[in-house]
C-alpha positions in Angstrom: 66.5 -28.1 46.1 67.9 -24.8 44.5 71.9 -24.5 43.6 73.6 -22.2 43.2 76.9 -22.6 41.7 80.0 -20.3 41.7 83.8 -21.3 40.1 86.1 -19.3 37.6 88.2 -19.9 34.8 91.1 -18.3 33.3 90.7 -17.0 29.4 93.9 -16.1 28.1 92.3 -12.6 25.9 91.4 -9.2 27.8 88.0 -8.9 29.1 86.9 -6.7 25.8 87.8 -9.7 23.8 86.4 -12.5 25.8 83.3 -11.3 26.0 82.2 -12.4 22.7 83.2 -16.3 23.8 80.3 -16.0 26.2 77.2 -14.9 23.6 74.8 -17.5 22.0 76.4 -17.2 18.7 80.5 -16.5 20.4 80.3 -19.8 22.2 79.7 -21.6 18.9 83.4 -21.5 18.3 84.3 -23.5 21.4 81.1 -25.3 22.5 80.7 -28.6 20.8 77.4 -29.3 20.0 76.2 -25.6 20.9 74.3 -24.3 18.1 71.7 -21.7 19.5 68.3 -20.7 17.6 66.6 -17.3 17.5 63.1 -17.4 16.8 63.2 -13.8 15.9 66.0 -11.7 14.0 68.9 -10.5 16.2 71.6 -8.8 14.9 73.2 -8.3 18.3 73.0 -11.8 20.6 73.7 -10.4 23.6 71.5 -7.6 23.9 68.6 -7.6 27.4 65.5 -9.2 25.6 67.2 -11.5 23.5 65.5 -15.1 23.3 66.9 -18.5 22.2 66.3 -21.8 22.0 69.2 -25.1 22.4 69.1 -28.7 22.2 71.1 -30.5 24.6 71.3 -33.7 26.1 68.1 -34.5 24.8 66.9 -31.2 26.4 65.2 -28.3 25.2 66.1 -25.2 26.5 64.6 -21.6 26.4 67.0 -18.8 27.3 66.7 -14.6 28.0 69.6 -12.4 27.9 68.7 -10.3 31.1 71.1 -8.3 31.6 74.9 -7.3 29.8 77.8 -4.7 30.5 79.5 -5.5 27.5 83.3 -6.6 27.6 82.7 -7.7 31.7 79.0 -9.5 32.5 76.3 -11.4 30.7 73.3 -12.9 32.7 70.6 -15.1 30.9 67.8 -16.9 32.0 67.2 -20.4 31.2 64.2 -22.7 31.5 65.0 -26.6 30.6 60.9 -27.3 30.6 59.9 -30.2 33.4 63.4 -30.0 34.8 65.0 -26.7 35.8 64.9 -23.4 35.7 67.3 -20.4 36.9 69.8 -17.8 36.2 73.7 -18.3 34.6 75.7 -15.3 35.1 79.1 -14.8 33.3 81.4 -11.7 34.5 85.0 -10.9 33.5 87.8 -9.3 35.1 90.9 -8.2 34.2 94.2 -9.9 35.1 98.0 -9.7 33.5 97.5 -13.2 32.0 93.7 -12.1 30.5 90.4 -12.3 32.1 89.2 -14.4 35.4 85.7 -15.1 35.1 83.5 -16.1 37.2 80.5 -18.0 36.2 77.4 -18.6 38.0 74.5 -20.7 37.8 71.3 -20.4 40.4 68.7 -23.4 39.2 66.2 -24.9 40.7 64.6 -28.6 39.1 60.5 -28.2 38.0 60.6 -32.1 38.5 61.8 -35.5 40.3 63.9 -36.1 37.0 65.5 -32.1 37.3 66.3 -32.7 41.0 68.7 -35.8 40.0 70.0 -33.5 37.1 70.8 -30.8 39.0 72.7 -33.2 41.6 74.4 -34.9 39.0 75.4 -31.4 37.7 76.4 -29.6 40.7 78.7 -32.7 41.9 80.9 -32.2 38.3 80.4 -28.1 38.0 84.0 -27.7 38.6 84.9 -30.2 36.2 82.6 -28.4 33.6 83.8 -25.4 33.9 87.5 -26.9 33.5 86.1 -28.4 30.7 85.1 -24.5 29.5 88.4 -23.2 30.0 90.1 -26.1 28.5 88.2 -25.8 25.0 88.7 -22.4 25.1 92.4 -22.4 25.4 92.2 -24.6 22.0 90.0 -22.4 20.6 92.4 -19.5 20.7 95.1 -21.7 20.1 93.8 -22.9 17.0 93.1 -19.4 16.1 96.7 -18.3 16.0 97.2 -21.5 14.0 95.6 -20.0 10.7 
């Protein structure tokens, strides 16, 4: 069964400045574990056409930037072969305390195994997110640290 996931966060920069937290190689500095691979040179991560590869949970995923306005939205495709496939969409707004930003994913499991993955994930997606926000907060904390 397809889900399709909406929640927000709250990121304690301007949108402008966010943005960059949300890129392959931005989310390296918050993300433990994510270490994206390009199998071709890319100067600029989040331009439409970009392709890269992550290791996860024992899963490998391919991904496609589709789609950027930079400093507010990112959209990617993402295909975790014989378990799901969909869209994640990122997209910032403006507030007095930073950015709210709304992220969605739309995935559907290719399998059995990606149906209980995809329950599993859905019933903790707010938690995840929280958990998004949370590293983030010490990410920019420890920033203003060095």
């Amino acid at each position: 069964m397809r889900h399709r996931l909406t929640d927000r966060i709250q990121v304690a920069l301007p949108p402008g400045e966010a943005f960059h937290l949300f890129t392959p190689r931005g989310e390296r500095e918050w993300a433990h574990g994510w270490d994206p691979t390009f199998p071709a040179p890319t100067p600029d991560d989040s331009e439409p056409g970009t392709v890269f590869e992550t290791d996860a949970d024992g899963h490998r995923g391919t991904w496609l930037v589709t789609d950027r306005v930079p400093g507010r939205r990112i959209s990617y495709a993402q295909v975790i072969a014989g378990d799901r496939a969909g869209s994640i969409t990122v997209t910032l707004e403006p507030t007095d305390a930073g950015s709210d930003v709304e992220v969605v994913y739309d995935l559907t499991p290719l399998s059995n195994a990606g149906a209980h993955h995809l329950e599993q994930f859905a019933d903790g997606y707010g938690q995840y997110l929280r958990s998004w926000q949370d590293a983030i907060a010490v990410c920019l904390h420890e920033r203003t640290e060095s």
